[in-house]
C-alpha positions in Angstrom: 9.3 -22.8 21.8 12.2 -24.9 22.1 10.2 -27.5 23.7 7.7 -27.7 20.3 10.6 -27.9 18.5 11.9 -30.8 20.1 8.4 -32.4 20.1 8.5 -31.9 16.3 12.0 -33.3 15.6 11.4 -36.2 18.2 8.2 -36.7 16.0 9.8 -37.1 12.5 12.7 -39.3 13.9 15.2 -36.4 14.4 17.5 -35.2 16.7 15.8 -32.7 19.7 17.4 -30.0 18.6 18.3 -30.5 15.1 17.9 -27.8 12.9 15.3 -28.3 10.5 15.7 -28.7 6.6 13.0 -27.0 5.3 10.4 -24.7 7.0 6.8 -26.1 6.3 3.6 -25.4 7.4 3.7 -27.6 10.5 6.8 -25.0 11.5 5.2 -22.1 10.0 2.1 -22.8 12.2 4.0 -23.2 15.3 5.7 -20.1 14.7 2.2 -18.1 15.0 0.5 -20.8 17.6 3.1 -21.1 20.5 3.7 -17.7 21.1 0.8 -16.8 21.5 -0.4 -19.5 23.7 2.0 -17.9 26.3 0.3 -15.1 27.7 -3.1 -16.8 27.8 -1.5 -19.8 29.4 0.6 -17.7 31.6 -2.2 -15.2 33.0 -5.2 -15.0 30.7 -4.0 -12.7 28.6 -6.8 -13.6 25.6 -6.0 -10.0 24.1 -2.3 -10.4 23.8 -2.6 -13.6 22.4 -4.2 -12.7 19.3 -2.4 -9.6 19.2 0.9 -11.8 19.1 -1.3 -14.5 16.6 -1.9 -11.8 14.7 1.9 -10.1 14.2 3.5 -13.4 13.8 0.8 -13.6 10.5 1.5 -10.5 9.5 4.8 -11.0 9.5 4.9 -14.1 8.0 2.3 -12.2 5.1 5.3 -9.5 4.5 8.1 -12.0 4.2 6.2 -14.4 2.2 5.2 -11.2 0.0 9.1 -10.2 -0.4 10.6 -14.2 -1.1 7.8 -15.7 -3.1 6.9 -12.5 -4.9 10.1 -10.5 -5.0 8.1 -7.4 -3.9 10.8 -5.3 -3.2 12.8 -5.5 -6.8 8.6 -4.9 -7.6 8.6 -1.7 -5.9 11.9 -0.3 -6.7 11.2 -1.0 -10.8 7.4 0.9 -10.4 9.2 3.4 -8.3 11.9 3.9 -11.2 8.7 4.3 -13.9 7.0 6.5 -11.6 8.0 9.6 -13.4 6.8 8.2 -16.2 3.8 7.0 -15.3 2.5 10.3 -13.9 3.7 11.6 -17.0 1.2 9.5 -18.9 -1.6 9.9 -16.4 -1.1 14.0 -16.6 -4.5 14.2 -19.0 -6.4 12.1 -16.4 -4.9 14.6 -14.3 -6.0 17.7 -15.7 -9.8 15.9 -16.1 -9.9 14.7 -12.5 -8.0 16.8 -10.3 -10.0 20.6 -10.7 -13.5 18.9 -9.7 -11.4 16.8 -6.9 -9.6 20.4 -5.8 -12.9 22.2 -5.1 -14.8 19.5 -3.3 -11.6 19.2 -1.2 -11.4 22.8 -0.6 -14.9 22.7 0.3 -14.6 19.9 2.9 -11.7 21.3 3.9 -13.1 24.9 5.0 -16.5 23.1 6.5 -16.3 23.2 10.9 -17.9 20.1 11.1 -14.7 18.3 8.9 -12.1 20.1 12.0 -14.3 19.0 14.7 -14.7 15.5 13.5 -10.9 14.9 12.9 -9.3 17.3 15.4 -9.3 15.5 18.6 -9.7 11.8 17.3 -7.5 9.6 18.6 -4.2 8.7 16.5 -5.0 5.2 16.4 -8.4 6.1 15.1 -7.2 8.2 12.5 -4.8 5.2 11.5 -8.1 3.3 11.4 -9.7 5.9 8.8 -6.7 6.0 6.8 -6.6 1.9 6.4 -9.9 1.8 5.6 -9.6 4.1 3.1 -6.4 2.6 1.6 -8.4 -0.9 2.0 -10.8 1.0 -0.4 -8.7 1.9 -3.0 -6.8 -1.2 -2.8 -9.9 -2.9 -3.4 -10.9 -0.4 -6.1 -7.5 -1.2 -8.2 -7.3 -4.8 -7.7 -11.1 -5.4 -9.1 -9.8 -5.7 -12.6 -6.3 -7.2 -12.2 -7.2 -10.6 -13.0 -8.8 -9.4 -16.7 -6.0 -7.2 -17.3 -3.9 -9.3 -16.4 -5.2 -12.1 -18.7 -4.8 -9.6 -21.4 -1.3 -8.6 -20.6 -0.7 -12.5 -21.2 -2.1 -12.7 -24.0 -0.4 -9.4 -25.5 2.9 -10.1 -24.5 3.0 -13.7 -24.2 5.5 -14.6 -26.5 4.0 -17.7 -27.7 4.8 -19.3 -24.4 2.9 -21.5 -22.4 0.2 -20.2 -20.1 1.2 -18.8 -16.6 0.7 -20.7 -13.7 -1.4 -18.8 -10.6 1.6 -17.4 -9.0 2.7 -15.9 -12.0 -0.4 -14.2 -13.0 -0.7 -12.7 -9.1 3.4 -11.6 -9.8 2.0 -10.2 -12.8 -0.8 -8.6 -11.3 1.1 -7.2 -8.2 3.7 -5.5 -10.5 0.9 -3.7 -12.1 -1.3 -3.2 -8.6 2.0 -1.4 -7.4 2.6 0.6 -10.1 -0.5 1.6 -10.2 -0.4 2.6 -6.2 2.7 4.5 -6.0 0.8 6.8 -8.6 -1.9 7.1 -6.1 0.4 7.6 -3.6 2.0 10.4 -4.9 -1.4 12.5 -5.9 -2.4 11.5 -2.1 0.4 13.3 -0.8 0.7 16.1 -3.3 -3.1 17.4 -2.1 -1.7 16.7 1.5 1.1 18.8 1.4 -0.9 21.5 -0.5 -3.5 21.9 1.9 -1.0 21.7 4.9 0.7 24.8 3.2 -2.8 26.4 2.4 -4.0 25.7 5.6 -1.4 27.3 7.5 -1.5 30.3 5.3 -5.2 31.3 5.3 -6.4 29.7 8.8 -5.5 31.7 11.8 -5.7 31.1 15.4 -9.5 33.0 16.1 -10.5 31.1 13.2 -9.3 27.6 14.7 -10.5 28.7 17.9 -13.9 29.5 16.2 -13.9 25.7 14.6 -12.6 23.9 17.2 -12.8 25.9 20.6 -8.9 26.3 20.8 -6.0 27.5 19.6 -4.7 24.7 17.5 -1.0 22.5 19.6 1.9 23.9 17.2 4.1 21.1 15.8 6.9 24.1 15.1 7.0 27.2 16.4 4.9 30.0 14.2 6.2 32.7 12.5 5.4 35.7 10.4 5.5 36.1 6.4 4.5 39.9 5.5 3.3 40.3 9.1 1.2 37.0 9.0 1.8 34.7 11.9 2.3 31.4 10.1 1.2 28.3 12.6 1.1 24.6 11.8 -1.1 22.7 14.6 -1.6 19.0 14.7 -4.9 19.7 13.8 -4.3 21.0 10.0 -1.8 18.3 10.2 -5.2 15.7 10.8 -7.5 17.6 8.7 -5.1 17.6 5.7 -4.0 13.9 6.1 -7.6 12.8 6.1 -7.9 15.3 2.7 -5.2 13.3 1.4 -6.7 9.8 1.7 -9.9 11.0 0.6 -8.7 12.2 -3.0 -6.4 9.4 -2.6 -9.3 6.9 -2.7 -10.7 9.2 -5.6 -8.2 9.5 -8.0 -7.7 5.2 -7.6 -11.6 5.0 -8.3 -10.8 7.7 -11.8 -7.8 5.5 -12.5 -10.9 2.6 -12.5 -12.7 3.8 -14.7 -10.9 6.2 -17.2 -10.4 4.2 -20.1 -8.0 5.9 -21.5 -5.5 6.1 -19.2 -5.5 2.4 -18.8 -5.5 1.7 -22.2 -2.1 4.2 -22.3 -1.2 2.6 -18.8 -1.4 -0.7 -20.5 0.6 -0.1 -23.5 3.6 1.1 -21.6 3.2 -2.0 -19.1 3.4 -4.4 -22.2 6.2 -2.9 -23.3 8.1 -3.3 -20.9 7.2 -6.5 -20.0 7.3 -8.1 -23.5 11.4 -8.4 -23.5 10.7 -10.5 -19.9 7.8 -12.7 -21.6 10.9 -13.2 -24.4 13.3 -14.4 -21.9 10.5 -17.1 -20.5 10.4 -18.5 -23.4 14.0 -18.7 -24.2 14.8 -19.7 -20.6 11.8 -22.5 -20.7 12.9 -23.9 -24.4 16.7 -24.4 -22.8 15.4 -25.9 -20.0 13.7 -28.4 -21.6 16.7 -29.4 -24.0 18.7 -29.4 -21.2 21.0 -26.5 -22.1 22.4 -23.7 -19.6 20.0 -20.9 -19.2 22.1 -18.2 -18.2 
């Protein structure tokens, strides 16, 4: 590493170990590409390599996702409207959730569902759950880039047109919001069949299913002379429940117009005062005054 850096400074006329003044993509790509060149250089580790390759992007992904998009103040403003945004998606809700309940309950009471998820590996099941988030993700970013437009063109202010980074800024804060609501119904239905499952499935039932007992995360106990028993496999079984109305309810927050007209309303008023201050902040700038 230190020897690439060197290289580098040597390269552009700088000291060998200078520090540099700005981190481009000729340092960004050495950050991913020399790291991972030491395992394979240093016993044919082709694996590890791209496992390293592939952290260092990810990494660089999540940081360039927090500086360049301010993801974080993102994510604690959606998480402050989350109240209110479950609030206004309470009809969609009431329409969507008691279909979603029963063919839940019904996968959830089927052998073949316990069988499937019981013994599968927990990388596996992290697998299942990413591909269903993956889904959903995809499912509520398809029509980000119309909305968005419109958002723009409701709120604008009269301002000039945003540039691409703004609209994805634009388009993340409502992609978030939109999540965390997601989110929340996801592990609502988890928790709920976690509690129903360790209420009405006992262990000769499990053992019927599955062949065994069940592994108890805590110890069981009684409730009116009912032994009480959470296993690692309700614990599977009701996390894969959860994703599954997870991806649902993002696919009925697609296509319920309604709720994303509502949805849309509230997210254009609150981003109407920021539009405001663009303009006010771009017209200062440009007459050379303070912006503060």
């Amino acid at each position: 590493m230190l020897g690439a850096l060197a290289a580098l400074n040597r390269a552009r006329g700088r000291r060998a170990l200078a520090r540099p003044d700005r981190v481009g993509k000729t340092e960004l790509a050495l950050f991913v590409v020399v790291p991972a060149l030491l395992p394979l250089i240093f016993g044919g580790q082709l694996v590890s390599a791209l496992v390293t390759m592939g952290g260092n992007l990810l990494l660089l992904g999540a940081v360039y996702l927090v500086v360049g998009y301010g993801f974080l103040s993102i994510l604690r403003w959606a998480a402050g409207q989350l109240p209110r945004g479950l609030a206004s998606s309470l009809a969609l809700l009431t329409r969507a959730v008691p279909l979603l309940l029963f063919f839940a309950l019904v996968l959830f009471l089927t052998t073949e569902m316990w069988q499937v998820f019981a013994e599968l590996p927990w990388a596996l099941m992290g697998l299942v759950g990413a591909l269903f988030a993956l889904v959903a993700a995809i499912f509520l970013g398809g029509r980000l880039p119309r909305e968005v437009r419109g958002l723009e063109a409701d709120a604008g202010a009269g301002g000039p047109p945003l540039n691409t980074r703004q609209r994805i800024n634009v388009g993340l804060v409502m992609f978030v919001s939109q999540a965390l609501q997601v989110l929340v119904v996801s592990l609502a239905f988890g928790v709920f069949f976690a509690v129903f499952g360790a209420l009405a499935i006992s262990a000769d039932t499990l053992k019927t299913w599955i062949g065994t007992t069940g592994n108890e995360v805590i110890p069981s106990f009684d409730v009116f002379g009912h032994p009480i028993r959470v296993t690692e496999e309700l614990l599977r079984v009701s996390g894969v429940i959860a994703v599954f109305t997870g991806l649902y309810f993002a696919i009925a927050v697609l296509t319920d117009e309604s709720y994303r007209k509502e949805f849309l309303e509230e997210l254009v008023g609150e981003l109407r005062e920021t539009f405001r201050l663009r303009v006010e902040y771009l017209k200062r700038l440009a007459l050379g005054e303070p912006a503060s």
